[in-house]
C-alpha positions as CSV (number, residue, x, y, z in Angstrom):
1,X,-27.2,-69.0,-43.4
2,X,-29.2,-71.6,-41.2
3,X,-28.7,-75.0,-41.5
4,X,-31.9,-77.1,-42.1
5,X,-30.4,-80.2,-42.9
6,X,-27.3,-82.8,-43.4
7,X,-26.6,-86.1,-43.6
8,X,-24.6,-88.6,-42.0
9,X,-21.2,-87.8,-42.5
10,X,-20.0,-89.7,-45.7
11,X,-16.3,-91.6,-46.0
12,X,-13.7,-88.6,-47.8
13,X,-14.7,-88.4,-51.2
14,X,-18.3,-88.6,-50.3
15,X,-20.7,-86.3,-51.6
16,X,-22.0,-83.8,-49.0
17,X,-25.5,-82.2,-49.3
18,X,-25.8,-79.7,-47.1
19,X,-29.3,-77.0,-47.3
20,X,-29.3,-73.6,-46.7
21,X,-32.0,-70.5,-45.5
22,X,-30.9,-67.5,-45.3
23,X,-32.6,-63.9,-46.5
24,X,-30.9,-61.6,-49.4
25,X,-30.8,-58.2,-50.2
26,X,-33.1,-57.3,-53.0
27,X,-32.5,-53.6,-54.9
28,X,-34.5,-51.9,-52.3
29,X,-32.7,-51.7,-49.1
30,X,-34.8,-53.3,-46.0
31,X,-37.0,-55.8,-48.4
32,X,-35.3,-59.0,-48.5
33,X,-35.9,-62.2,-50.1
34,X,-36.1,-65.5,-48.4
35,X,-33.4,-68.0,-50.3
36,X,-33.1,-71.8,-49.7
37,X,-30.1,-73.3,-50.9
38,X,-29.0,-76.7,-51.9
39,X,-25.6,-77.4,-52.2
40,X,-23.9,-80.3,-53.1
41,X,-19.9,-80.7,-52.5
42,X,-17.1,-82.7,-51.2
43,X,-14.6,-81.7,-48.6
44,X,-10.9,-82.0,-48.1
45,X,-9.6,-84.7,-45.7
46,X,-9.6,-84.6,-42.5
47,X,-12.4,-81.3,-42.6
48,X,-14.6,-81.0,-39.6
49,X,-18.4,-81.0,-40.5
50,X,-18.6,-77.3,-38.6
51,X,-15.9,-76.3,-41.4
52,X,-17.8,-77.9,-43.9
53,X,-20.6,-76.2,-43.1
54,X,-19.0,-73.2,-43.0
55,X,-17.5,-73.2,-46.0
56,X,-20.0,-74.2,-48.1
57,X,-22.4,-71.5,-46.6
58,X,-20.0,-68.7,-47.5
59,X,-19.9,-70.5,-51.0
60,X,-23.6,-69.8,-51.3
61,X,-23.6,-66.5,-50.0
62,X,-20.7,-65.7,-52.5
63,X,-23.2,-66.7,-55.6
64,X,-26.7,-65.4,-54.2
65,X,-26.3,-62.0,-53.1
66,X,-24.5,-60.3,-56.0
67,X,-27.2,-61.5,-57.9
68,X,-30.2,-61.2,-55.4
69,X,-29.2,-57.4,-55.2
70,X,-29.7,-56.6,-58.6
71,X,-33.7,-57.6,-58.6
72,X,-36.7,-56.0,-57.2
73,X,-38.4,-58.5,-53.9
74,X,-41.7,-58.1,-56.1
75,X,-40.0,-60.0,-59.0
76,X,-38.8,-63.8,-56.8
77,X,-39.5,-65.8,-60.0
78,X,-37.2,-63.5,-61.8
79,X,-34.4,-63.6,-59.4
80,X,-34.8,-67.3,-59.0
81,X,-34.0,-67.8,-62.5
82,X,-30.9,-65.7,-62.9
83,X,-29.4,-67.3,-59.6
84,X,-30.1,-70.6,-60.8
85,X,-28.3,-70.0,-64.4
86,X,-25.7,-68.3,-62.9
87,X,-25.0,-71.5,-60.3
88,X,-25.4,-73.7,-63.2
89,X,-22.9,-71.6,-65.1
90,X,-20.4,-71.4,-62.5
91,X,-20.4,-75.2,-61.3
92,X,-18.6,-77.4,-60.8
93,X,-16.1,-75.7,-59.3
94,X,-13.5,-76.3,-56.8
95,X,-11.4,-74.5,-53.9
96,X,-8.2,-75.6,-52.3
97,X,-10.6,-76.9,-49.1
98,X,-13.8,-78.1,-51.1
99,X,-15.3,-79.6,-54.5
100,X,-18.0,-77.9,-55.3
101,X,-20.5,-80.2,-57.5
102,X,-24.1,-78.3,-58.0
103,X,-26.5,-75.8,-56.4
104,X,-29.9,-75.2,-56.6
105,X,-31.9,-72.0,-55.1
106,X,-35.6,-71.2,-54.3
107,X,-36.4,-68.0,-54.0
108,X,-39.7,-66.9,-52.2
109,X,-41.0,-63.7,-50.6
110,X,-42.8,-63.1,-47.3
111,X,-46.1,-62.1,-47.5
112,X,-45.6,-59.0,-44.9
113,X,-42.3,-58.2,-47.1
114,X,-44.4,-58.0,-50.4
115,X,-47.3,-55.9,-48.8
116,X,-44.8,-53.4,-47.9
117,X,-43.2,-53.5,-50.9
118,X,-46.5,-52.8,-53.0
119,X,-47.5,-49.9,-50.2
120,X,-43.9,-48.6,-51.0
121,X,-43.9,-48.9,-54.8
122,X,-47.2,-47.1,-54.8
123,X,-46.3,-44.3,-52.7
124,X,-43.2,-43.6,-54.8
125,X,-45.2,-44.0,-58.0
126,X,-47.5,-41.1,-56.5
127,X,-45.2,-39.1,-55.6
128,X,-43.6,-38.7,-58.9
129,X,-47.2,-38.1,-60.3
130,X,-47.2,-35.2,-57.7
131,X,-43.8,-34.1,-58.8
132,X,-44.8,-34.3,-62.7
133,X,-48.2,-32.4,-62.2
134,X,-45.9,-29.4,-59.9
135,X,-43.8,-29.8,-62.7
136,X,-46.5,-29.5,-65.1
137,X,-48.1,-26.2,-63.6
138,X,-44.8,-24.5,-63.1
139,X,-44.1,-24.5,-66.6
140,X,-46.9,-23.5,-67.7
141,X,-47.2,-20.5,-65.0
142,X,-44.1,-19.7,-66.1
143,X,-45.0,-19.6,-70.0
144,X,-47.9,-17.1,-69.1
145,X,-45.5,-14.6,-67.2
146,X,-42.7,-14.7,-69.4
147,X,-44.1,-15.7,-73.2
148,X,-47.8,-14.1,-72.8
149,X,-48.0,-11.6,-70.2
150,X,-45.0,-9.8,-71.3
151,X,-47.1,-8.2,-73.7
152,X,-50.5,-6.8,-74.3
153,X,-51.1,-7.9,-77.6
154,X,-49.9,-11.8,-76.7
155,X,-51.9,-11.6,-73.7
156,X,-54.8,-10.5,-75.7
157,X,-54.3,-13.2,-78.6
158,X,-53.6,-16.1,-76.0
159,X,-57.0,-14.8,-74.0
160,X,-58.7,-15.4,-77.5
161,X,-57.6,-19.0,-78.3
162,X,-58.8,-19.9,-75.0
163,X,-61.9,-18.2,-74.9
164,X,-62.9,-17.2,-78.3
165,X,-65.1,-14.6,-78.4
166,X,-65.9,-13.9,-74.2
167,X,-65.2,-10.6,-73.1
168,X,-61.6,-9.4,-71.9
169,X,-62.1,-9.4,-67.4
170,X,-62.0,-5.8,-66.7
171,X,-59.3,-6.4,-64.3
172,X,-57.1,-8.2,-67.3
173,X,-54.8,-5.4,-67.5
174,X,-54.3,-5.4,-63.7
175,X,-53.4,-8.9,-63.6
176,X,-50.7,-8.7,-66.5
177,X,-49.5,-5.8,-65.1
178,X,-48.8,-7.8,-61.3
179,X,-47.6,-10.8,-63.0
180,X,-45.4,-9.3,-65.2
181,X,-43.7,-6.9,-62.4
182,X,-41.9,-9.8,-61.0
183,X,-41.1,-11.5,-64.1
184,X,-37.0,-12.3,-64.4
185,X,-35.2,-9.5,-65.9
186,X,-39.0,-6.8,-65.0
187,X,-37.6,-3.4,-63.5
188,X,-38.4,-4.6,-59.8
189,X,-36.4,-7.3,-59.7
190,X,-33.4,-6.3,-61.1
191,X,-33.4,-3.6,-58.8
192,X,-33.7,-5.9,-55.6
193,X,-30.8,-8.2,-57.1
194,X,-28.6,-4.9,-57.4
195,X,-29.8,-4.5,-53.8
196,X,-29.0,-7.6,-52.9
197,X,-25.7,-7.9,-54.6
198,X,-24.4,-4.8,-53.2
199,X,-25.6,-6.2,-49.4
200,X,-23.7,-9.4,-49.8
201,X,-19.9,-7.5,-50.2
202,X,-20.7,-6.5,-46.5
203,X,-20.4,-8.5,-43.0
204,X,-24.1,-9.7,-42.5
205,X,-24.4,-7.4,-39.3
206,X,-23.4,-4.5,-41.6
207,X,-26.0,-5.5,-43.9
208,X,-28.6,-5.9,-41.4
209,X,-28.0,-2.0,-40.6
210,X,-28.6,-1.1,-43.5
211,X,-31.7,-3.0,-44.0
212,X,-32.7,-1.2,-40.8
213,X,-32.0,1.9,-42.8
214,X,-34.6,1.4,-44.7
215,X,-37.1,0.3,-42.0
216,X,-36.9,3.8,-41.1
217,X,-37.7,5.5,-43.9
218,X,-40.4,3.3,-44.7
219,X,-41.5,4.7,-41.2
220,X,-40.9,8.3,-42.1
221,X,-42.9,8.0,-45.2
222,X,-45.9,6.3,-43.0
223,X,-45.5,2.9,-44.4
224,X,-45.2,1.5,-41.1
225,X,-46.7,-2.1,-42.6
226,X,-43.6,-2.5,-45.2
227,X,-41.6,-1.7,-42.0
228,X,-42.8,-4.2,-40.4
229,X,-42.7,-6.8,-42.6
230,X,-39.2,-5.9,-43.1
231,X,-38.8,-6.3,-38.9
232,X,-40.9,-9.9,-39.2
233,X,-37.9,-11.0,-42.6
234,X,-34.7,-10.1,-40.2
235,X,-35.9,-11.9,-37.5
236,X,-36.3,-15.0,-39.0
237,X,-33.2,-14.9,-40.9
């Protein structure tokens, strides 16, 4: 802490009013709060003013920043009034080197600090509206594949309570039948997790042979575009 002010150095027994500036942690990391401190105490004999000083600027830090850390920066008044009652709580109180009589605090915020706290607060507050709304559309995409295109008669019956009485697209069975072929537990997959699992009990260079395999016979069976695309997969992995 920075010392803005102190007196003339009083007789022993003397009160000492020393005041503080200093910044505190607030509960997001790298957006501080300005704190002004004024403590009131009386030292041991024959203790130096820097000791003093010292002393009773640990003291403060001691009280402020456990509390300080628990509040948001955009919330200063807040903050001010829980340091306050705790200080009020906790003195007087004494050490073996000082007397501790009262504190007060004032708790302010910067203006740059508190713009880019706002900015931040906003940008986490969209985010999460993102994250909801991808939340939002995944479960739903994945009520359609695995609740109503499962089956032809669901499909039809959802299609209705949407749309009432509008025609059936003529391509309606085509799209149950591609969303449903990759549904979890649809014949396709299981077969490429049986793949899969039985590629795994091998060293990966092994399994990449046999993955070549199977370039080839796409290749045989002039499918030289699934060939490739298996080529383009192995060399990015």
């Amino acid at each position: 802490m920075a010392l803005l002010g102190i007196g003339v150095r009083p007789r022993f027994g003397d009160t000492w009013t020393f005041d503080f500036t200093d910044q505190a942690d607030s509960n997001r990391k790298g957006f501080p709060f300005e704190i002004h401190v004024t403590l009131s105490c009386r030292s041991a004999a024959g203790m130096s003013r820097q000791q003093a000083v010292a002393l009773a600027a640990r003291r403060a830090r001691q009280m402020v920043e456990p509390v300080a850390e628990r509040f948001h920066v955009l919330r200063s008044p807040v903050t001010e009034q829980e340091i306050n009652h705790v200080l009020g709580r906790d003195f007087p109180g004494a050490t073996e080197e000082m007397i501790f009589n009262s504190a007060h605090v004032a708790v302010s915020v910067v203006d740059a600090v508190s713009r880019a706290a706002e900015l931040y607060e906003e940008s986490v507050r969209e985010m999460s509206r993102e994250r909801l709304d991808r939340d939002r559309v995944r479960a739903e995409l994945t009520f359609l594949r695995d609740d109503v295109f499962c089956d032809p008669a669901t499909a039809r019956l959802y299609w209705i309570t949407k749309h009432g009485n509008l025609p059936v697209p003529s391509d309606f069975h085509e799209i149950m039948r591609s969303v449903s072929q990759w549904a979890p537990g649809s014949e396709w997959v299981v077969i490429a997790q049986c793949i899969q699992k039985f590629l795994e009990q091998f060293p990966r260079q092994n399994a990449r042979d046999l993955v070549r395999m199977l370039e080839r016979l796409f290749r045989e069976n002039d499918r030289t575009d699934l060939a490739q695309e298996l080529v383009r997969v192995l060399e990015q992995a």
